[in-house]
DRENROGU-145483 format. One record per residue (C-alpha): x, y, z; residue in three letters. Coordinates in steps of 0.001 Angstrom, whole numbers, plus 500000, padded with zeros to 6 digits. Example, Ala and Ser with C-alpha at 12.3 -4.5 7.8 and 13.67 -1.06 7.14 Angstrom:
2
512300495500507800ALA/513670498940507140SER/
//
This chain:
649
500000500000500000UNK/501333503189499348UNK/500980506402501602UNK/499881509488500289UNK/498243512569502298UNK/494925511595501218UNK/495146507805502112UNK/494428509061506283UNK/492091511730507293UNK/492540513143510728UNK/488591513704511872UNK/488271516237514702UNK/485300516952517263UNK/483932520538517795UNK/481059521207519790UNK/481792525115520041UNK/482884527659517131UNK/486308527814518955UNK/486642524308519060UNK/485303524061515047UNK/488759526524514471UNK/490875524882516462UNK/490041521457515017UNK/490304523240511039UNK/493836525305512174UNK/495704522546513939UNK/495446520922510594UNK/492324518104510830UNK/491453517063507424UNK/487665516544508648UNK/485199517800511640UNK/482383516375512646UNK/480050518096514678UNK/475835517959515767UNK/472872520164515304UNK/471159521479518601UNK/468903517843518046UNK/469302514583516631UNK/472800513683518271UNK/474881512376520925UNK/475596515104522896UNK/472501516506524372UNK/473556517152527828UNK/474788520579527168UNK/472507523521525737UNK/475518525292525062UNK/477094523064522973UNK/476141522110519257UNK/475013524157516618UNK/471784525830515596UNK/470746526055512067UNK/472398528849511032UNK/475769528063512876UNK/475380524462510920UNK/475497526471507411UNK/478509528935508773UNK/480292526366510022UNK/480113524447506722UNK/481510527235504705UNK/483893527801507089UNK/485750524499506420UNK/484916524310503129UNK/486526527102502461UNK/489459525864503790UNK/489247522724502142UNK/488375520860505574UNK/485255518048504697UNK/482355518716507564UNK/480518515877508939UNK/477174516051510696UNK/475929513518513457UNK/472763512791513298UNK/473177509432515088UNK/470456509007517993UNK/467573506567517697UNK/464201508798516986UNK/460875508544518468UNK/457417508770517200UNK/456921512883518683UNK/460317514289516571UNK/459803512409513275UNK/458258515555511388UNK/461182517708513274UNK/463512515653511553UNK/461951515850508422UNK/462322519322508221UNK/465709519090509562UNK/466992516754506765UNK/465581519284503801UNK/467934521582505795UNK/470628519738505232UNK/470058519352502182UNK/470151522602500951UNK/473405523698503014UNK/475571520582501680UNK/477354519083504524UNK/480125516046503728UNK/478147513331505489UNK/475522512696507678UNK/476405509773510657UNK/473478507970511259UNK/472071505284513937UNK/467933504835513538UNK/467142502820510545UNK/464502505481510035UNK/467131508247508712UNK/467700505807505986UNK/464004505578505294UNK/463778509554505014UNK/467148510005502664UNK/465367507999500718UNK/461951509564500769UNK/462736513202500103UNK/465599512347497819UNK/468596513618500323UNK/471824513033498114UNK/474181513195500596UNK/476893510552502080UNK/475756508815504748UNK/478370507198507237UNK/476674504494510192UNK/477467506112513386UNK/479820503565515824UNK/475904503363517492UNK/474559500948514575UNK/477051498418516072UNK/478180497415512430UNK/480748494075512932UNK/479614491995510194UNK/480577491572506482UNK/476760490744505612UNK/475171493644507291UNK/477805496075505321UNK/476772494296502057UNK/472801495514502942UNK/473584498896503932UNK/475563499508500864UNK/472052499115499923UNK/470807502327501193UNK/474068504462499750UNK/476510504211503302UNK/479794504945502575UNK/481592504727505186UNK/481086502585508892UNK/482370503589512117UNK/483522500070513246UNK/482472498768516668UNK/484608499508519267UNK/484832495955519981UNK/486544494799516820UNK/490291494333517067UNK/493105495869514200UNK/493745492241512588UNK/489742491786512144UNK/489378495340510723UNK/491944494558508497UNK/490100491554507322UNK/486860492805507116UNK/488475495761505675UNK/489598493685502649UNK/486605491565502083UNK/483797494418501978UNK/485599497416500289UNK/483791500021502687UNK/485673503067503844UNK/486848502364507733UNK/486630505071510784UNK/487477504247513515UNK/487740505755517196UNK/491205506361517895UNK/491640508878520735UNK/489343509318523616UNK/486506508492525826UNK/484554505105525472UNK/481317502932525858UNK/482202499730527961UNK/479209498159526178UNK/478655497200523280UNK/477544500476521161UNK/474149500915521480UNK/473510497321523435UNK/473651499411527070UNK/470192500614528106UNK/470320501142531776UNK/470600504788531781UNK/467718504920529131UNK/465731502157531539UNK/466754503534534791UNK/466746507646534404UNK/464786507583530834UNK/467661509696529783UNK/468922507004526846UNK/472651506656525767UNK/470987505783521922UNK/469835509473521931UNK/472459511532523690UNK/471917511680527070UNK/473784508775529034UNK/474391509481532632UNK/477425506606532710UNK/476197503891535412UNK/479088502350534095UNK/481674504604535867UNK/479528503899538911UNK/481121502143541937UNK/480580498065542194UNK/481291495446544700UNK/481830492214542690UNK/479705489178544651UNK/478819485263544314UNK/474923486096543604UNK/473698482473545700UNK/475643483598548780UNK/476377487606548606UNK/479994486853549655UNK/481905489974548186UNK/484563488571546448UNK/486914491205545333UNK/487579492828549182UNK/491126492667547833UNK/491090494299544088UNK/492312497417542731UNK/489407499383543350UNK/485168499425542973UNK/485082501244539476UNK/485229498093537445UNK/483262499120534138UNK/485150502748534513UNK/487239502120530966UNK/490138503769530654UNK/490291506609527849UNK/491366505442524231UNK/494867506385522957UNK/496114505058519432UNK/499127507601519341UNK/501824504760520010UNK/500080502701517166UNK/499930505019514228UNK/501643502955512000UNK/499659499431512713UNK/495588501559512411UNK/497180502781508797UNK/498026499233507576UNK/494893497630508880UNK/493304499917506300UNK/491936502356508799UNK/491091505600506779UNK/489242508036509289UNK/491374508635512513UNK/488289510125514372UNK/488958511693517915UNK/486218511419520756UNK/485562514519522686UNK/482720517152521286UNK/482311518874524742UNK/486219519514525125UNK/487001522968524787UNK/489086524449521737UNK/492645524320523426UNK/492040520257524137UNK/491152520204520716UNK/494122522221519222UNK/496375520116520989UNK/494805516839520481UNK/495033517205516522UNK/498122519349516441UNK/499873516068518177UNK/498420513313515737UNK/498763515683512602UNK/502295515524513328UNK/502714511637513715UNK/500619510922511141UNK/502389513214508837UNK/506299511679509481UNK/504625508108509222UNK/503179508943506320UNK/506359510398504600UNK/508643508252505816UNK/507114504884507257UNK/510654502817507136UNK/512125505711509143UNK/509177506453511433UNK/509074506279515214UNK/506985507548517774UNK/507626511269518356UNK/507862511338522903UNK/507506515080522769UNK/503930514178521496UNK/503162511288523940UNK/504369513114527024UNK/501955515991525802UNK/499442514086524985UNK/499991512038528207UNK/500598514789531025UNK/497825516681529890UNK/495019513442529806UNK/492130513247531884UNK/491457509184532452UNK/494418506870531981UNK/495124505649528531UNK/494128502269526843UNK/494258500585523575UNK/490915498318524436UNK/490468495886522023UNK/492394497041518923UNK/495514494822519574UNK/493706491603521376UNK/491643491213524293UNK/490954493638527129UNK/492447492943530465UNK/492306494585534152UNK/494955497339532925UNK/492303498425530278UNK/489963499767533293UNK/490092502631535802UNK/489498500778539093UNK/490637503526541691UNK/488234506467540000UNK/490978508748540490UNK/491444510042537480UNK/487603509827536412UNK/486961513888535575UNK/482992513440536154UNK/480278511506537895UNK/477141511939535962UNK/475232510604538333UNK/474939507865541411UNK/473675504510541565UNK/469957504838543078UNK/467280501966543530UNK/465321500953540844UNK/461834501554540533UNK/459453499245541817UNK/456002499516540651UNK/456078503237540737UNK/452988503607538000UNK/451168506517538409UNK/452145507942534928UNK/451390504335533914UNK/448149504078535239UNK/447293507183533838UNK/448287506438530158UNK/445195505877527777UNK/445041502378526621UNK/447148501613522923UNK/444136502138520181UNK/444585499641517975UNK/442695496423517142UNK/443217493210518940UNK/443905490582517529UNK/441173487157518502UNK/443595485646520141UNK/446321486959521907UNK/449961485660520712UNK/452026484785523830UNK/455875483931523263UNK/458699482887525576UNK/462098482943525484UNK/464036480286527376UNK/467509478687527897UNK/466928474778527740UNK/465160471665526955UNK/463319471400530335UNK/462140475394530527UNK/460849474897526221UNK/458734472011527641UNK/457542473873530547UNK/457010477145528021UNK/454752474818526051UNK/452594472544528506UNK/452257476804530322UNK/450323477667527096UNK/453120479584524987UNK/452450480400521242UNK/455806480571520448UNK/458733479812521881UNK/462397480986521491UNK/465109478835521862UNK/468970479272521012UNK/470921481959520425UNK/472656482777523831UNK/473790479889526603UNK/474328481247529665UNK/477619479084531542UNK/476766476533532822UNK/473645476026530552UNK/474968474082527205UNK/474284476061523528UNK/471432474296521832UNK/472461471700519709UNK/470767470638516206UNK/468986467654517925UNK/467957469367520626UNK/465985471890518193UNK/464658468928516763UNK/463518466893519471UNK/461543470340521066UNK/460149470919517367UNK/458562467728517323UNK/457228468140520965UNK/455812471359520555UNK/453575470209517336UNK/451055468459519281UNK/450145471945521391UNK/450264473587518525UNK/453302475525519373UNK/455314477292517454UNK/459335476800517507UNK/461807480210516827UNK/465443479753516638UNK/467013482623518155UNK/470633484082516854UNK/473529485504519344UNK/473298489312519411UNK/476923489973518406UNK/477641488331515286UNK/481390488501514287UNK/483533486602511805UNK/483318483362514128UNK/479705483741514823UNK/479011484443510991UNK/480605481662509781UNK/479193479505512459UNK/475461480755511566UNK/476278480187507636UNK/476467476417508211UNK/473781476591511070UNK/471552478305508669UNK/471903475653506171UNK/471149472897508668UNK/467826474814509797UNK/466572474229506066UNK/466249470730506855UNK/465168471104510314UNK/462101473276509567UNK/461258476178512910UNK/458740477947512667UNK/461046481513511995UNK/464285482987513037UNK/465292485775515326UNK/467659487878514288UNK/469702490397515733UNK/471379492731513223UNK/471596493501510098UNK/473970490892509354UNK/472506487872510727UNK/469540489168509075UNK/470847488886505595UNK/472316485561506273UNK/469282484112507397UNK/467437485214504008UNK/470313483964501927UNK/470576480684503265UNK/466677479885504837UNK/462948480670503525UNK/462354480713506778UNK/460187483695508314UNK/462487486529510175UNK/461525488532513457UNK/464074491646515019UNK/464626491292518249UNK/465237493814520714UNK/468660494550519571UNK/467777496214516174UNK/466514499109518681UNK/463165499911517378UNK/461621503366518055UNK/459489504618515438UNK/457566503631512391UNK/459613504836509864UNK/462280501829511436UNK/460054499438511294UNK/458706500186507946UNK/462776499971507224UNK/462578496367508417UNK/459199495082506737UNK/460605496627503455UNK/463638494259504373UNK/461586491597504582UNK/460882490946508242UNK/457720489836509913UNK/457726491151513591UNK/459626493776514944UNK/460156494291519320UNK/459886497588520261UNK/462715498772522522UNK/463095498579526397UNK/463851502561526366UNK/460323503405524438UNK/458070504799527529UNK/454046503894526991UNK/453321506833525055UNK/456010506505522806UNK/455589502634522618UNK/451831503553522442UNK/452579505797519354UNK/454913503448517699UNK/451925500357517582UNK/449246502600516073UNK/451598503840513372UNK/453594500812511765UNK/452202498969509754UNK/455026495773510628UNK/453762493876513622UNK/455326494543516978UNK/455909492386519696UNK/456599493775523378UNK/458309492279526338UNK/455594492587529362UNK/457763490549531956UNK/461338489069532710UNK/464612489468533326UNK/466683491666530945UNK/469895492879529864UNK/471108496308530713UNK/475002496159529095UNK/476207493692526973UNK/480093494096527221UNK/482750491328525526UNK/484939492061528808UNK/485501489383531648UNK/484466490930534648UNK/485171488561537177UNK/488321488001535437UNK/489185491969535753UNK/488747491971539135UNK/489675488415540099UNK/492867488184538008UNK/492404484033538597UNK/491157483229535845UNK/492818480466533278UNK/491143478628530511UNK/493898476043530574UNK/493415475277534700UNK/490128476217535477UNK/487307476723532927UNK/484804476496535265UNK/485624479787537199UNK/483210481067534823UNK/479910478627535287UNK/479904480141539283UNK/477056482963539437UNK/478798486040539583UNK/476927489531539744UNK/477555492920540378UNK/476460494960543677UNK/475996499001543429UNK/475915501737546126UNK/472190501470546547UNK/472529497678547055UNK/471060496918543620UNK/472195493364542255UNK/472983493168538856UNK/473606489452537846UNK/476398488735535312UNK/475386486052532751UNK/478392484858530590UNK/477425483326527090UNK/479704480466525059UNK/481327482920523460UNK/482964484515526983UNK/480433487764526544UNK/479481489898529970UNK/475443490319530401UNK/474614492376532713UNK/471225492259533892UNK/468729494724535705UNK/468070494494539317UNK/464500493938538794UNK/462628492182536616UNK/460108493261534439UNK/456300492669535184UNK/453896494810533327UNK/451539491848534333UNK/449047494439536320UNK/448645496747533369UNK/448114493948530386UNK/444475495961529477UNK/446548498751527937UNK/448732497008525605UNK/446199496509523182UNK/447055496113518663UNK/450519493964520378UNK/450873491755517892UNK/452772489088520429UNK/453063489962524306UNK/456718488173525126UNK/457757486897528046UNK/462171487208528850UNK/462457483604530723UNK/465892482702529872UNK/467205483174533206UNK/464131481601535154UNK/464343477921536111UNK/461398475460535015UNK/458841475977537217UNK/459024479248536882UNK/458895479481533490UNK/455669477193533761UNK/454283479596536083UNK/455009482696534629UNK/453475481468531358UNK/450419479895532734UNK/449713483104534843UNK/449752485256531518UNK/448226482805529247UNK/445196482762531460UNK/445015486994531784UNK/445446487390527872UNK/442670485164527487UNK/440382486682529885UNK/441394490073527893UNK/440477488492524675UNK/436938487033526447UNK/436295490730527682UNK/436998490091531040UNK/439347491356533823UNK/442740490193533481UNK/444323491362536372UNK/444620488813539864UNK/446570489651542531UNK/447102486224543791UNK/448597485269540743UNK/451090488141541119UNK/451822487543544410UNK/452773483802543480UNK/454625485255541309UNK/456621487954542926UNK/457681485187545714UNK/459224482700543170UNK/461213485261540711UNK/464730485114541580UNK/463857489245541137UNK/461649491776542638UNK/459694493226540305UNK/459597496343538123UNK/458104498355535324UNK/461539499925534312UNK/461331502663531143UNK/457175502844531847UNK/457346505110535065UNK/458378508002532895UNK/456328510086530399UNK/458659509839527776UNK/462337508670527083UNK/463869512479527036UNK/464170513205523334UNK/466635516264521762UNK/463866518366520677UNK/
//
């Protein structure tokens, strides 16, 4: 490969006009930078740009021959779909670069009102997979902001194999999560990460416990903040980014003020520059690093980008952790007066109400069944010490679930890489023969695979983030058959999301869920005992996570060494079943519940979606109560005690 000036740009944040010169005189080749909605950065009023700052600051660069990129890369909701109509003709007529986008329903608008600019996916899309590039070159992307999560060596691969144009985050702060897989801020403080306003429970303080016993078992670590990751720092690893075929060297940090930003890009300019001309020769400027180090605010990290993460990847002392967005605080209970006030959904029920259940073996799929499910999930996901499912297995509970007249979905993993694609190419195959009754998919990718290889039907699960109708219109178009509406929609959004689309949606009304998914070893990090050559089953023991406000959060650790971290409560929207009307399948989360429980659970709503379907109350309170004393939970309503997940207009 051979260098030139053009084969790197150097992308810059502003979220000021100072920092928009800085960023353009200290030599960035690119800026990217948000509108006053519609972004990541919503926290601060007097950050971003209004309208006409957006058209100054575009002539501004382009006038210095500086490309100007605008994010538009939160998820939307039902109330600011005709603001962002309007604000799309807008940009439109004043020409930025590129748009970065997250919500599937931006690509539905471009479309609509003929926008014919680039559109990069925002790191937020969580874009990993070879197949889900190939369908969004579909709807014109040019460039993807890989997942944080993807190291150089697979870049370079997937790189190679697709063609697309590669950014990638190379300085600055970062998600633990998986990009736009964490939901407890959205869930907990309706203030959602996927639209700019994350208050960071993961740089909260945690006491790492066995969940049977409580014993704390990291009295003797580094320190409490164990999701706290440290800040991202490429600067020693110029030269091995360029040769994986990174193009965009994009810098975190839109509220840093202009001097951060002068220095930040003044520093790589430089490096990237002398590597550039001169790669035999190059090596790494200390003048820079000692700048760039002495004048950080977290510690530095390369996180995944040159193998696996490790206990020196996190901040565990909080020393160095420049602000606490907010503290850990209780969950809510059933805190539903805004719920109970709500107005039911208006739309038309269907004669019989579809229950599903999702659940993690043989023994809970039977119990699922004989409890009266109309579907149930199985696969995907095994949760150590649980086994994955194997093709037998699906076959056996197919043919056991035909004489209830119960309907079998295969479920994929929510992370699909390389060794998860390749996996699901030849499982795919298999499932031909096999004959489910549908697949669940999880992304884009997995989604394209399972249409390539299967006839089978397709449902989204909660991972494709659905918010509005324009999304799920994006997914029927794409050839799905159910959509599930999002764990950070509140009623009235969720409410407005049903009586617009015209794709089926199915809503989870009780179970236990996932607030991070993070491909970091907790226990591990905070252990340090950990070795897969003497003792593989230090990860089968029940681990979890204990906050400030006592709040468990049980750690769930799939075959493929992924982190779940779950709520403290469960969900149970049980009580308020009479509202959810026009669902098109009311889904139960039971993968974490043993047999009996799952029975339970499924009898108890089975029976109350009847009686809704009979015209008759639904509601018992003995039935809850059974319930509440056998959940390995207490109970919760999550996202529905607020009006609204905040949106940015």
């Amino acid at each position: 490969m051979l260098l030139t000036r053009n084969s790197v740009e150097l992308l810059a944040p502003a979220g000021t006009w100072d920092a928009l010169v800085a960023a353009v005189e200290s030599g960035a080749d690119a800026v990217y930078l948000g509108g006053k909605h519609f972004n990541m950065r919503m926290h601060h009023g007097d950050t971003n740009f209004d309208n006409a700052m957006l058209k100054k600051a575009i002539d501004f660069s382009h006038e210095r021959n500086v490309k100007l990129y605008i994010t538009l890369n939160n998820l939307i909701s039902e109330e600011e779909l005709p603001a962002l109509r309007e604000y799309l003709k807008y940009l439109q007529e004043i020409r930025p670069d590129a748009i970065l986008v997250q919500d599937f329903a931006v690509l539905e608008l471009v479309r609509e009102l003929g926008i014919d600019i680039d559109l990069h996916t925002s790191v937020m899309m969580n874009t990993h997979n070879e197949a889900a590039i190939k369908k969004l070159k579909e709807y014109g992307i040019t460039r993807i902001v890989v997942g944080r999560e993807m190291t150089l060596s697979e870049l370079s691969l997937f790189k190679e194999r697709t063609g697309i144009e590669v950014e990638y985050f190379m300085h600055g702060d970062m998600c633990m999560s998986e990009s736009g897989q964490c939901i407890h801020s959205g869930v907990l403080f309706g203030q959602s990460g996927n639209r700019g306003r994350c208050l960071k429970p993961c740089r909260w303080a945690y006491e790492l416990i066995d969940e049977n016993t409580g014993e704390i078992l990291d009295a003797d670590s580094q320190g409490a903040y164990k999701l706290a990751l440290k800040d991202m720092c490429m600067y020693r690893n110029i030269p091995e980014l360029i040769q994986a075929g990174v193009h965009s060297f994009k810098i975190e940090g839109r509220m840093r003020p202009a001097d951060f930003i002068r220095r930040i890009v003044r520093t790589y300019r430089k490096a990237i520059d002398a590597y550039i001309s001169d790669p035999v020769g190059y090596q790494v400027d200390e003048d820079g690093w000692r700048d760039l180090f002495e004048n950080r605010a977290r510690d530095f990290t390369t996180t995944f980008a040159l193998g696996p993460t490790s206990a020196r990847d996190i901040g565990f002392d909080g020393k160095r952790e420049p602000r606490f967005f907010s503290e850990a605080v209780k969950e809510a209970g059933f805190r539903d007066e805004i719920l109970k006030s709500e107005r039911p959904i208006e739309k038309k029920n269907t004669e019989h109400r579809r229950l599903s259940v999702r659940v993690g073996d043989m023994a809970s799929a039977h119990a699922a069944i004989e409890g009266g499910a109309d579907a149930v999930y199985i696969g995907g996901e095994a949760f150590r010490p649980k086994r994955p499912w194997r093709l037998s297995d699906i076959e056996t509970i197919i043919g056991a679930a035909q004489s209830n007249g119960t309907k079998i979905f295969v479920n994929t993993p929510r992370t699909t890489m390389r060794r998860e694609c390749g996996e699901l190419e030849q499982f795919f195959t298999a499932l031909r023969h096999i004959g489910p009754a549908g697949i669940l998919v999880s992304n884009l990718g997995s989604l394209r695979l399972a249409q390539t290889l299967t006839e089978l039907p397709v449902q989204a699960d909660v991972s494709f983030n659905l918010f509005n109708h324009y999304a799920a219109r994006f997914l029927k178009k794409n050839g799905l058959i159910m959509g599930t509406a999002s764990f950070e929609l509140s009623f009235e959004q969720l409410r407005a999301l049903v009586e617009a689309s015209e794709l089926p949606i199915e809503v989870v009304v009780h179970g236990s869920y996932e607030s991070m998914i993070l491909d970091h070893n907790l226990p591990e990090m905070s252990l340090g005992s950990y070795d897969p050559l003497k003792n593989p089953e230090f990860l089968d023991r029940r681990y979890a996570l204990r906050d400030r406000a006592g709040e468990v959060h049980s750690i769930r650790i799939d075959q493929f060494g992924r982190n779940h971290l779950y709520f403290a409560k469960d969900l149970c929207l049980y009580p308020y079943l009479e509202k959810f009307n026009g669902i098109a399948s009311y889904r139960i989360e039971a993968q974490d519940y043993e047999p009996e429980l799952v029975r339970l659970t499924t009898r108890t709503y089975r029976e109350a979606l009847d009686a809704l379907a009979n015209g008759q109350k639904a509601f018992d309170k003995a039935a809850l109560a059974e319930l509440a004393v056998k959940s390995p939970r207490e109970f919760g309503i999550g996202i529905y005690r607020f009006r609204e997940s905040k949106d940015s207009i």
